[in-house]
C-alpha positions in Angstrom: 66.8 -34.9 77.2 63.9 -32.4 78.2 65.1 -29.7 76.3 64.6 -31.6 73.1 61.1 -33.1 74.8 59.9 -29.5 75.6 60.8 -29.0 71.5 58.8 -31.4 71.0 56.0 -30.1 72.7 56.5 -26.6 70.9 56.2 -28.2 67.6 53.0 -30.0 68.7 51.4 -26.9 70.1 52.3 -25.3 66.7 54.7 -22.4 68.1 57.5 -21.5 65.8 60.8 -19.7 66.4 60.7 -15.9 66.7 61.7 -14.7 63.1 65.5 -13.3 63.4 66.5 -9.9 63.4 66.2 -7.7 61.0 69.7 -7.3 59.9 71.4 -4.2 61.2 74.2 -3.6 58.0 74.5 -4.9 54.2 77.8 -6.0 53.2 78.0 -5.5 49.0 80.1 -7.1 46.5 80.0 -5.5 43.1 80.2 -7.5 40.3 79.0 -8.6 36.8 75.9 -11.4 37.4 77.2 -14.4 34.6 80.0 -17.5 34.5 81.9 -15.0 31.5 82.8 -12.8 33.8 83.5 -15.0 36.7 86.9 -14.6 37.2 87.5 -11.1 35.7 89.1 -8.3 37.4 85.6 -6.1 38.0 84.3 -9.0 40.4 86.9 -8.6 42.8 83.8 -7.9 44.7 82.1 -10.8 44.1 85.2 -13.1 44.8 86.0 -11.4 48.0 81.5 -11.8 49.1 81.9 -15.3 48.4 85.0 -15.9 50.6 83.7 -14.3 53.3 80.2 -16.2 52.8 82.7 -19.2 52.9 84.3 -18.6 56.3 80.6 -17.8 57.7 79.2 -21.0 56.4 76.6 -19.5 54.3 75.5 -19.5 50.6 74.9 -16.3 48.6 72.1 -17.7 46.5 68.7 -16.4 47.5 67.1 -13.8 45.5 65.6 -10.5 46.1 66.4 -6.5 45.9 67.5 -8.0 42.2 70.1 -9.2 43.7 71.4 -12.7 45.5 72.3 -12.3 49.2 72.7 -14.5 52.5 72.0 -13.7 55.8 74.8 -14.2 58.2 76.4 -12.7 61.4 79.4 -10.8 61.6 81.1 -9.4 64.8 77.7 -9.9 66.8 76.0 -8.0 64.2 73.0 -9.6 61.7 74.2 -8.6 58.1 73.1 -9.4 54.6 75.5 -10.3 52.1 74.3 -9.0 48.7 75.7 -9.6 45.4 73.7 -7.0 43.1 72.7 -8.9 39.8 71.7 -5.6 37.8 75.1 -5.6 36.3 77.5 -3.0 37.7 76.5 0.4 36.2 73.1 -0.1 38.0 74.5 -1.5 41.1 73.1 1.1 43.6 69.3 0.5 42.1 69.8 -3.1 43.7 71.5 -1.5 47.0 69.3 1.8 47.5 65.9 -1.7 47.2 67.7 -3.6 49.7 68.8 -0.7 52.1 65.1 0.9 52.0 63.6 -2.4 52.7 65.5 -3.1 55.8 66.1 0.8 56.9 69.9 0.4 56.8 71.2 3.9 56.6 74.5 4.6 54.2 76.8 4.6 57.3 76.1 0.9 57.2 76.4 -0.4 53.8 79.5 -1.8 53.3 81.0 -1.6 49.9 83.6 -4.0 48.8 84.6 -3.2 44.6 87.5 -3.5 42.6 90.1 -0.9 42.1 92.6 0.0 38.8 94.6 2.1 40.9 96.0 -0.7 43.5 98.5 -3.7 42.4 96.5 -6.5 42.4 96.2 -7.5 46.5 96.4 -4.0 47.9 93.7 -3.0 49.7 92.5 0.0 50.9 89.5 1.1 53.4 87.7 4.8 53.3 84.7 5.9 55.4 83.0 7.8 52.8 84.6 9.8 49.7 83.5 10.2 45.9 83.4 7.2 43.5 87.0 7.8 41.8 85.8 7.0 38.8 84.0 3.6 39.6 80.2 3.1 38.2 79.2 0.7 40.6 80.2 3.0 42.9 78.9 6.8 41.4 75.6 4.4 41.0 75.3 3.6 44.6 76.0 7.3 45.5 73.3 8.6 43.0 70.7 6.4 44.6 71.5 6.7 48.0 71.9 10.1 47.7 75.1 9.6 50.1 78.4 8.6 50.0 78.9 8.4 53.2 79.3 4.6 53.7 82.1 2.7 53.9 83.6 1.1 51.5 86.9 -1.2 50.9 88.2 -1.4 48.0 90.4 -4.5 46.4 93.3 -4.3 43.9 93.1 -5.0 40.7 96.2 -3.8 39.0 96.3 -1.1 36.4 96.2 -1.6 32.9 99.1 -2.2 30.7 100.2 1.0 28.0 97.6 1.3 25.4 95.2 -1.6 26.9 91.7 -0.2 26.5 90.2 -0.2 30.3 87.1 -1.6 29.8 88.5 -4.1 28.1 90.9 -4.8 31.0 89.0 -4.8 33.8 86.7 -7.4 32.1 90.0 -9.7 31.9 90.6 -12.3 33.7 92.9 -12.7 36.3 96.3 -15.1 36.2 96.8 -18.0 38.0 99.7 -16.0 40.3 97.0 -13.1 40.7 94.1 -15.3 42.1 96.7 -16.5 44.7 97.6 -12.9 45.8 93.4 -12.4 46.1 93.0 -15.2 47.9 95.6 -14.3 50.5 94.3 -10.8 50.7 90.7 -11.9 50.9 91.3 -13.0 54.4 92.7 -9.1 55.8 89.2 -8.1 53.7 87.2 -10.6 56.1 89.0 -8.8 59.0 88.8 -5.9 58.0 84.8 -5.9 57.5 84.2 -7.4 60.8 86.3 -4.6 62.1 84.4 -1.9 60.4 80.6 -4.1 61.6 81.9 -3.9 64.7 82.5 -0.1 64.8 86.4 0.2 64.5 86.9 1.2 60.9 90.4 3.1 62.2 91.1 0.0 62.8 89.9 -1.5 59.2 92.1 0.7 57.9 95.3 0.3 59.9 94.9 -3.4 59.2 94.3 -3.0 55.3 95.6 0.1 54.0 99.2 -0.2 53.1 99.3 -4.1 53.0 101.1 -5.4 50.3 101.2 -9.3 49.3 103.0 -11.4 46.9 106.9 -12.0 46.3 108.0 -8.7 47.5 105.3 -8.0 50.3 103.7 -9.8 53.5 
């Protein structure tokens, strides 16, 4: 056993571990911070964070940034997970703290948010492009200054004639619709260690286009 002997002369010499690396991309869910909204349909972006801190093995609950994040690795890369708590309109406040911190440029900040204009399931990966109408998203721009990161946006469905939106995106989701997520939270996993690892073509010929559910994959 000498490597855990020569541990144990480490620890009695007090030398520590080198720190870990600074991490070298943020991976964002947006979201509303509070159990109410939980399950609704603007926290696509927080359900899909928390499956993929699930399949790293890693809890998104330390705070900072005003935010709750996890470090983790991801295709080789360091990356923080961060689920903004500012509540969405103010999203990129939390993002443009984090990203200035750490020295991440916009190219890699990763953006994963909900999306009216997909069936709930769809997916659909960009490398830069305007906010569409999303406020988490025209927040992040405005504090970066950029919208030149990536960003992959989930499903959501659109709502029904004369439903208010606000008032449907802050719905929840049906028992048959948090099955479609679920199944399409794995291609987003994929997909953003494709896009960490450099190969967002590839991001986007694995998510863009995929449809799930009765009459899809």
């Amino acid at each position: 056993m000498p490597d855990l002997i020569e541990l144990f002369k480490k620890i009695s010499r007090g030398e520590r571990r080198a720190p870990p690396a600074p991490p070298t991309h943020i991976i964002v869910g947006l979201g509303n911070p509070g159990d109410k909204y939980t399950h609704t349909r603007h926290n696509a972006g927080f359900m899909a964070l928390a499956y993929i801190a699930e399949r790293l093995g890693v809890r998104v609950n330390r705070a900072k940034f005003r935010s709750l994040y996890a470090r983790a690795e991801i295709a080789g890369a360091e990356v923080l997970l961060l689920a903004p708590q500012t509540y969405m309109n103010l999203s990129g406040e939390a993002v443009r703290e984090c990203a200035s911190f750490y020295r991440i440029p916009p190219e890699n900040i990763i953006i994963i948010s909900d999306d009216i204009s997909l069936d709930v399931g769809r997916l659909r990966v960009r490398r830069s492009g305007s906010d569409g109408g999303h406020k988490g998203l025209y927040s992040i721009i405005y504090q970066l200054g950029s919208d030149a990161f990536p960003r992959l946006r989930v499903g959501v469905g659109a709502p029904p004639p004369g439903r208010d939106t606000a008032d449907w995106v802050l719905s929840d989701f049906s028992g048959r619709e948090q099955k479609i997520l679920f199944e399409a939270f794995g291609y987003v996993y994929s997909g953003i260690e494709k896009i960490v690892a450099g190969d967002i073509e590839g991001a986007m010929q694995l998510c863009n286009g995929l449809r799930l559910g009765p009459e899809g994959t």
